[in-house]
N, C-alpha and C positions, 0 to 999 in steps of 0.2 A: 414560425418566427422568420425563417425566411422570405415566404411571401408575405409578409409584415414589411422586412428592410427592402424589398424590392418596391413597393409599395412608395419607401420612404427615396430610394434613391441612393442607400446606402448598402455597405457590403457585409454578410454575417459571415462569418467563416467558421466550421465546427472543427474541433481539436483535440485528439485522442491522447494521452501522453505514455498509455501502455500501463500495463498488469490487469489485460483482461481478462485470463484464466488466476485458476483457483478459489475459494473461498468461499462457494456457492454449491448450492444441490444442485443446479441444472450442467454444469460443468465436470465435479468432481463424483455425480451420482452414476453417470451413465457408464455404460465398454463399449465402446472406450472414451475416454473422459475424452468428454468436449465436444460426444457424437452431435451435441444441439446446438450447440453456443454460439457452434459457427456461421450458422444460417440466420439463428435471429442476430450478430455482429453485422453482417453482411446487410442486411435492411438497413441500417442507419446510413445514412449520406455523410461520411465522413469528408473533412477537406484535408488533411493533414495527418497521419496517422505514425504512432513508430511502436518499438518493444518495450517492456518492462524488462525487472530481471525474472518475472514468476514463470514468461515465457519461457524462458532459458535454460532451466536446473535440470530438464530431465530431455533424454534424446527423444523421445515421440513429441513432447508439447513446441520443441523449436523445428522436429520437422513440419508437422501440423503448421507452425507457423510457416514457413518457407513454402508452403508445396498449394495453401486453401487459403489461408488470411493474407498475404504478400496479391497473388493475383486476384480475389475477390477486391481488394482498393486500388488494383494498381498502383501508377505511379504517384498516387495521393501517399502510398506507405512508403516511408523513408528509413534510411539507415546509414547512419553518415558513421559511424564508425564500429559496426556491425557486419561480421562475414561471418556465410555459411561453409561448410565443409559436402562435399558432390557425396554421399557414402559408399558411391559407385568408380568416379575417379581419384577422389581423392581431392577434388582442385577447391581451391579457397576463393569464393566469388561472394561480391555483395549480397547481404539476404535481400535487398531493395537497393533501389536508389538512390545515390550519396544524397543528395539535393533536387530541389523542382523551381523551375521557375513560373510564372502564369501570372495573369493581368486579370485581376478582377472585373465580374461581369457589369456593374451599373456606374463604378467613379473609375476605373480603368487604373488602378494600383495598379504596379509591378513589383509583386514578393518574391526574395528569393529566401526559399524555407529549408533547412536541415532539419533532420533527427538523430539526436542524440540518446546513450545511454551513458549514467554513469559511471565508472572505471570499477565494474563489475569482474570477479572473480570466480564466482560459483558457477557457473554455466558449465553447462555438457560439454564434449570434447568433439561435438560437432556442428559447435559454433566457434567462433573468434573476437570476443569485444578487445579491439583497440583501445589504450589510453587516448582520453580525449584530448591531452595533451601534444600527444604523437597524431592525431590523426587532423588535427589542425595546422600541422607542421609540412601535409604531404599536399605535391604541387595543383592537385586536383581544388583543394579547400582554397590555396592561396592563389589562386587565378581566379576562382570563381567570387572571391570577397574583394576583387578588383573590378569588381561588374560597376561600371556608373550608370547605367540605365537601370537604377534600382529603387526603387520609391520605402520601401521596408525589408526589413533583413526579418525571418520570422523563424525562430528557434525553438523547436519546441523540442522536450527531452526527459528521459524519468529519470531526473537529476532535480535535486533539492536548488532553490532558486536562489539561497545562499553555500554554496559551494565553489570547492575552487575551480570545477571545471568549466561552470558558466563564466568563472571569472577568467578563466583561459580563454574563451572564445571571445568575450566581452574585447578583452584585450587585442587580441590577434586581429578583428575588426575594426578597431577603432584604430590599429595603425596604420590602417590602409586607405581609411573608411570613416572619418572623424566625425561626420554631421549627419549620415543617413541614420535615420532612427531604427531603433534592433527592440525587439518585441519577443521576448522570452517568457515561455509554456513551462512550468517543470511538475517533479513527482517525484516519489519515493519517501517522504518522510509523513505520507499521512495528514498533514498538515495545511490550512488556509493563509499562505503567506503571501506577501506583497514585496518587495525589493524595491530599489531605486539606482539603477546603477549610475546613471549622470543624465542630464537634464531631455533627453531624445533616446531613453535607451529604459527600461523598466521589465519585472518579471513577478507573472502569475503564477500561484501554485492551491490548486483547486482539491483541497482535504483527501479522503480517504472513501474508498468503496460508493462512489458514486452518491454518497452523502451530498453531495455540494457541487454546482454549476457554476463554473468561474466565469463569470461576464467580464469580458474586458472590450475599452473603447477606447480609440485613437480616432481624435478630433482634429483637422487643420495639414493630414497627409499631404505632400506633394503627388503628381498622378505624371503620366507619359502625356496627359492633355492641357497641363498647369505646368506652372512656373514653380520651381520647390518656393515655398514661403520659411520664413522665421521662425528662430527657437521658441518664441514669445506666442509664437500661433499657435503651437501644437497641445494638446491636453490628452493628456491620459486619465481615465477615470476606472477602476473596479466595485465589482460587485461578486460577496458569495451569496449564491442564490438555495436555499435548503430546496431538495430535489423533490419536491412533492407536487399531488396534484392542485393545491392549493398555490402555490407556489407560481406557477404555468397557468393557471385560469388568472390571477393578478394580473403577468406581461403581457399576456396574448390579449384579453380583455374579453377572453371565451368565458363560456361556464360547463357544467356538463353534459349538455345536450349538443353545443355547437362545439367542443374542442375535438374531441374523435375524428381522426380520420376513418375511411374505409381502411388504408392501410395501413393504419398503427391500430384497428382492430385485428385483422387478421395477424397480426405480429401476436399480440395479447392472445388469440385462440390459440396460436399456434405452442406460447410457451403456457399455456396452460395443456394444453397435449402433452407438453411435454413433462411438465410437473406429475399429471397424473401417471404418464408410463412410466415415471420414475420412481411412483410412491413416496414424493418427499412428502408429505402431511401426515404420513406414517406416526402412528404417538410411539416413543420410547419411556414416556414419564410426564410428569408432571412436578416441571419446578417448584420448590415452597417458598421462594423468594428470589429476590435480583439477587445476580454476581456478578461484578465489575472488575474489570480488566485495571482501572485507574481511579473509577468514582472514589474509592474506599481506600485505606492505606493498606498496604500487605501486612498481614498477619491480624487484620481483622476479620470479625464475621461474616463481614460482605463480601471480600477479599476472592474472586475466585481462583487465584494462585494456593490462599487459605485453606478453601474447599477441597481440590485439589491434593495439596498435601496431609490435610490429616485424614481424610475422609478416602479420597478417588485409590490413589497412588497407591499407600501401603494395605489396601485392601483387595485391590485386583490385580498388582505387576508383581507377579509371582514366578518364577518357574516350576513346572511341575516335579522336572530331576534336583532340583535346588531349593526348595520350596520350607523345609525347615533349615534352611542357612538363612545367619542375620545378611542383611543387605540396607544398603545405602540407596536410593535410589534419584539423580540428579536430573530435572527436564527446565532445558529453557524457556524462558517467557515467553517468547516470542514465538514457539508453539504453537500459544494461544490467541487467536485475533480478532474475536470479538465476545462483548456480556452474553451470560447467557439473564433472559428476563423470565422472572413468574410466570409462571404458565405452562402450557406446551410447550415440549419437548420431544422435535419430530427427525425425522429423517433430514432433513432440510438443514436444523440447527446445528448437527454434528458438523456437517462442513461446512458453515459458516462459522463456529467457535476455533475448529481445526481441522482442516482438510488434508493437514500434509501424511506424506507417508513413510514417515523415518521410523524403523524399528528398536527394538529395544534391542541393547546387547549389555556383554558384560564383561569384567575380568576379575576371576575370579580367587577369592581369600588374598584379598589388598588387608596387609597390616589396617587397624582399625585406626591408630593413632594416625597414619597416615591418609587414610580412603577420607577423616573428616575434615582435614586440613584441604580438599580440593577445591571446591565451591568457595570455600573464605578466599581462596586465590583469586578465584575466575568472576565472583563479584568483586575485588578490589581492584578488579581493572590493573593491574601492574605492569610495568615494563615487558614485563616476559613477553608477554602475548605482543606488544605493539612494534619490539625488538622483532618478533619471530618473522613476522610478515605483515604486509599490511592490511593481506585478509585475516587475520589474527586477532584483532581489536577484537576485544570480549564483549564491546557493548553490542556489536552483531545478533548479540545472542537474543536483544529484547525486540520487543517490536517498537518498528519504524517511528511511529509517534515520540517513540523515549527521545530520539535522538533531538528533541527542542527542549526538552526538560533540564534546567542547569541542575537541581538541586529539588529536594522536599514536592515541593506542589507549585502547578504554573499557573502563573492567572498575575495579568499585571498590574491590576489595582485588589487589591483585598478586600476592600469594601462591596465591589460587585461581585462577591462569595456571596450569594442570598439562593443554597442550593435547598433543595424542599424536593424529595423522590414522590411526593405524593401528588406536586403539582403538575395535571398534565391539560393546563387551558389553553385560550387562544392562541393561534398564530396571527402574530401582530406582525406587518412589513412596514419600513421607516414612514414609508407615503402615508401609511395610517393613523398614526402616531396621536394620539388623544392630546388636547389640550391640559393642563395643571390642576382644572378647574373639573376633569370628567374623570370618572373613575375610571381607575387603572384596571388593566386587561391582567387575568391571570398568563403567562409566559409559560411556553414550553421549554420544556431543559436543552440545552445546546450549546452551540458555539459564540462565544465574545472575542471577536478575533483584535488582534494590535497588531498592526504593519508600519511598514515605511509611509505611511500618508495616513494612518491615525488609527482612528476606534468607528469609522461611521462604515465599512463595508461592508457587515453584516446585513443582506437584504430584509430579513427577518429577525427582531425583535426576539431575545434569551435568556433565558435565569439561565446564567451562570453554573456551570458542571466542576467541581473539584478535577482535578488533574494531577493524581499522585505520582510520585517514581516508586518503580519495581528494580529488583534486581536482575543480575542477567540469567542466573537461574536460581530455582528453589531446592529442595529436597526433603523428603523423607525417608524413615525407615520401616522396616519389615522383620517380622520375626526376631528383634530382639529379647534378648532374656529378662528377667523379669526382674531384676537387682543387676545392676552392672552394668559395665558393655561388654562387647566380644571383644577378643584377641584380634579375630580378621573377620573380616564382610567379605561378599559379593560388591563389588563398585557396578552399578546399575546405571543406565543413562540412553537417553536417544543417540543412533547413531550418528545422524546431524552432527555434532557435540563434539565428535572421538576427537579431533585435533587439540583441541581443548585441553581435552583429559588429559591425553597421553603427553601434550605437553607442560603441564600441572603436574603431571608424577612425574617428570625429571625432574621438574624446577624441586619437589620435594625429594629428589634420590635414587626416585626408584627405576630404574629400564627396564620399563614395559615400552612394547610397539605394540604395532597392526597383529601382528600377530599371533597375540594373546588377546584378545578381543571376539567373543563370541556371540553366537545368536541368545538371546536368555529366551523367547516367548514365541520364536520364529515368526511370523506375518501378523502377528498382533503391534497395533498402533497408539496412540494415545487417542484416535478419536473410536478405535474400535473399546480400549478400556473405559474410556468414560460411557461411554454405551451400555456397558456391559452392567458397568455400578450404577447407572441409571434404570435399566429396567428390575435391576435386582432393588431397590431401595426406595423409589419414587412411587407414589401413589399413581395410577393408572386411567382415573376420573379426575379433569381439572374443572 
C-alpha cells in the first residue's frame, strides 16, 4: 500500500494505538511471554506507535516494553504522558519521546505527533501514567503546541475518541492553535468509532484485536511547499476495513499469487515456527456449540458467562482443604474476551478467550445473608465504588466493549437486527454493491457501524450481530446443601476483584481487609479451570 501512495503522490502513514500483548498463544503461550511477539512487531514498519494499558499491569511486560519495543521503533514510539522507573536508580525518565516532528516523504506535510494513554490506574509501580490533563499543562506540551510551522497536529492515543482526555487536548490546542487541523488515533473501548470535533479537527478509533484497519484520509492539507488553503478545501473521509485476505486483495488490486511478499512470507514461516514450538493447535476439546461473549443475552444458553456459571465454575473452583464448604463463587466479565466457537478447542483458544493470570482467593465463612448481598452491589454500579476512587467504577469490571452499550442491546436502527448464526456467505465491499434488480449476496456477520458522518464506513457489507449488555460480574455456587442455604460460605473471587469485595463488605458492615483474604486453589487460573472442565467433559474428535 505504500508503494501504491508513492505511486499516487500521496502520503500513507501506519498507526499503532497500543495493547499489543495479551490475548493470543503466540504471546501469552511462551517463558517468557512475549519470547516471539517481539520480533514478528518489529517487522511491521510502523509510523507512529505508543502503549496500551495491557502493556503496563505487570513489571516484566512494561520493562519488555521499555528495554526491546521503545528502541526496536525508535523515535516513531511516543509517550507523551507516560514515564518509566530506572529499577536500578530509581530515576523517573520518559519511556519514549513526549512528541516527534517529521515532514512527510512525497507532499512534504509537517506533523507534529503525540502519544497518549488514557488516565490509567492499574499499571505496575515501575511505570508512571500522568493525567493527561496535567501532562498538557507542562511547559514542554505548551511550547511545542505553539509550533506555526505545522501542517497537522497528529494524536494518536489508547484513549476512547469520545473521552474527556482527547477533549483536554482538543481544547489546549485549539487555544493556541485555532485553524491547524488535529487528526486524532484512539483505542481502548474496542470499538469502530468516528468523532467530529469541529470542522479541521476529527478522530478515528479502529475496533478491537486487529479485527478492523481504520483508513483514514485528509484531502486539501496545507504542506511547508503550499500556501495553507480553506476550511472549505479540506475533507476528511473514513473507512473500517475487516482485516482479511480478501479484504487486501480488493485495495491493493493483488490477488494470491501477486500479493505475497518475500518478506511478509518469511514473517508467516517464521510465526508458524512459532505456533508449532508452542503447541497452540494442541486440542483440549471439542466445542458442541458457539458461546458468545454478547451475541446472546446472559443467562441464556448461548450465554458463555451462562456456561460458565452453571457448568465451568461450580464444577472445578474447588479447594482441596475447603472442598465440602458451601461457597459463593464471584468472577468478572471482563475476564472474558472473546466467543468461544463450535469446534476446536486448542491451546491457542484458551488465551484468546482468557489469558489473564489473576488467581483465585477467598475469605473465609462470610455470613451467607451477607456474602450474597455482594454482586447485587457491585452490579448496581452504586456511589460506593465511584465515591471510593475513580479507579473504583465497577463498570471496569466488564470488558471494554460494554463501555458504548447505554442499556439492553446496541444497534442503532432495529430493523437492521436480520442476525442468522447459520449465515456465513459472501464478503460483499460497498464498491460491489448489486444493483435492486441482482440477487442479493448472502452477508457475513459483523459490524454496522454509526458514527459522527453516518452508516456508509463500513468497507464491507454485514448482517448485523446482536450486541447484549452483561454484568460486571456473574456468580455461582459450590457445595451447597441440598434444601436450604448455609449460615456462612467461603466468598470466592479473582484476585483482580479484591478492592471490590472488600469494599462491598464494608458498604454491607463487615471489616474484612487484605488481610483476610487467602490463596483458595494456589496458581490455578480461570483459563487453567476452564481447561481443565474442557478436557474432562468435551468430546476429543470434532
Amino acid at each position: 500500500m505504500k508503494e501504491k501512495a508513492d505511486g499516487m503522490g500521496v502520503d500513507l502513514l501506519l498507526v499503532d494505538t497500543g495493547d499489543r500483548i495479551e490475548g493470543n498463544g503466540l504471546y501469552d503461550g511462551s517463558n517468557p511471554v512475549g519470547k516471539y511477539t517481539s520480533e514478528i512487531f518489529k517487522q511491521q514498519d510502523v509510523d507512529v506507535i505508543c502503549s496500551g494499558n495491557h502493556e503496563l499491569y505487570k513489571k516484566a511486560s512494561a520493562d519488555r516494553e521499555h528495554l526491546t519495543t521503545v528502541p526496536n521503533f525508535s523515535d516513531n514510539y511516543l509517550a507523551s504522558n507516560l514515564d518509566y522507573i530506572n529499577p536500578k536508580t530509581g530515576e523517573r525518565t520518559p519511556l519514549a519521546p513526549r512528541f516527534r516532528k517529521f515532514t512527510t516523504n512525497n507532499q512534504g506535510i509537517r506533523i507534529l505527533a503525540f502519544g497518549f494513554l488514557f488516565d490509567f490506574m492499574g499499571n505496575y509501580n515501575n511505570t508512571i501514567v500522568q493525567p493527561v490533563e496535567e501532562a498538557i499543562m507542562e511547559n514542554w506540551f505548551q511550547d511545542t503546541i505553539r509550533d506555526k510551522e505545522v501542517d497537522l497536529f497528529l494524536i494518536i492515543g489508547h484513549i476512547p475518541v469520545r473521552s474527556k482526555e482527547y477533549t483536554a487536548i482538543h481544547r489546549a490546542i485549539r487555544a493556541v492553535n485555532w485553524d491547524t487541523p488535529i487528526q486524532f488515533f484512539g483505542g481502548h473501548t474496542h470499538i469502530r468509532d468516528y468523532k467530529i470535533y469541529d470542522s479541521k479537527s476529527v478522530a478515528l478509533e479502529s475496533g478491537r484485536y486487529m479485527e478492523t484497519i481504520g483508513f483514514m484520509s485528509i484531502e486539501g492539507l496545507s504542506t511547508g511547499k503550499k500556501a495553507t488553503r480553506g476550511t472549505a478545501d479540506l475533507k476528511f473521509e473514513r473507512m473500517y476495513i475487516d482485516n482479511n485476505l480478501y479484504s487486501f486483495h480488493h485495495h491493493t488490486g493483488l490477488n494470491d499469487s501477486t500479493f505475497p511478499t518475500s518478506h511478509g512470507q518469511k514473517v508467516s514461516e517464521y510465526i508458524a515456527h512459532a505456533r508449532k514450538a508452542l503447541k497452540l493447535d494442541s486440542l483440549h476439546g471439542c466445542a458442541p456449540q458457539d458461546f458468545w461473549l454478547f451475541r446472546t443475552r446472559y443467562g441464556s444458553k448461548g450465554s458463555i458467562y451462562t456456561w460458565l456459571e452453571n457448568h465451568v465454575i461450580p464444577d472445578v473452583v474447588r479447594s482441596e482443604e475447603r472442598k465440602n464448604k458451601p461457597s459463593l463463587i464471584i468472577v468478572n466479565t471482563g475476564a472474558i474476551r472473546f466467543d468461544i466457537f463450535k469446534g476446536s478447542f486448542t491451546r491457542d483458544t484458551i488465551f484468546i478467550i482468557s489469558p489473564f493470570t489473576s488467581a483465585f482467593v477467598y475469605i473465609k465463612d462470610v455470613p451467607y445473608d451477607v456474602a450474597r448481598k455482594v454482586i447485587l452491589l457491585i452490579n448496581d454500579e452504586g456511589r460506593i465504588f465511584a465515591d471510593a476512587s475513580p479507579a473504583m467504577r465497577a463498570s471496569v469490571l466488564r470488558p471494554p466493549e460494554q463501555m458504548s452499550i447505554a442499556e439492553g442491546i446496541l444497534t442503532g436502527d432495529m430493523s437492521l437486527l436480520d442476525y442468522d448464526e447459520g449465515v456465513h456467505g459472501d464478503q460483499v465491499h460497498f464498491g460491489q454493491r448489486r444493483g435492486h434488480d441482482d440477487e442479493e449476496p448472502s452477508l457475513t456477520p459483523g459490524y454496522i457501524t454509526r458514527d459522527d458522518l453516518g452508516d456508509l464506513g463500513d468497507d464491507t457489507l454485514h448482517n448485523a450481530v446482536p450486541n447484549y449488555q452483561v454484568p460486571n460480574c456473574f456468580q455461582a455456587n459450590a457445595s451447597f446443601p441440598g434444601d436450604g442455604v448455609p449460615e456462612r460460605v467461603d466468598l470466592v473471587f479473582l484476585d483482580f476483584i479484591e478492592p471490590f469485595i472488600l469494599l462491598a463488605l464494608r458498604f454491607l458492615g463487615q471489616e474484612y481487609a487484605s488481610k483476610d483474604v487467602q490463596s483458595y486453589m494456589g496458581k490455578e487460573t480461570l483459563s487453567t479451570v476452564i481447561t481443565q472442565w474442557v478436557e474432562r467433559n468435551w468430546d476429543h474428535k470434532c
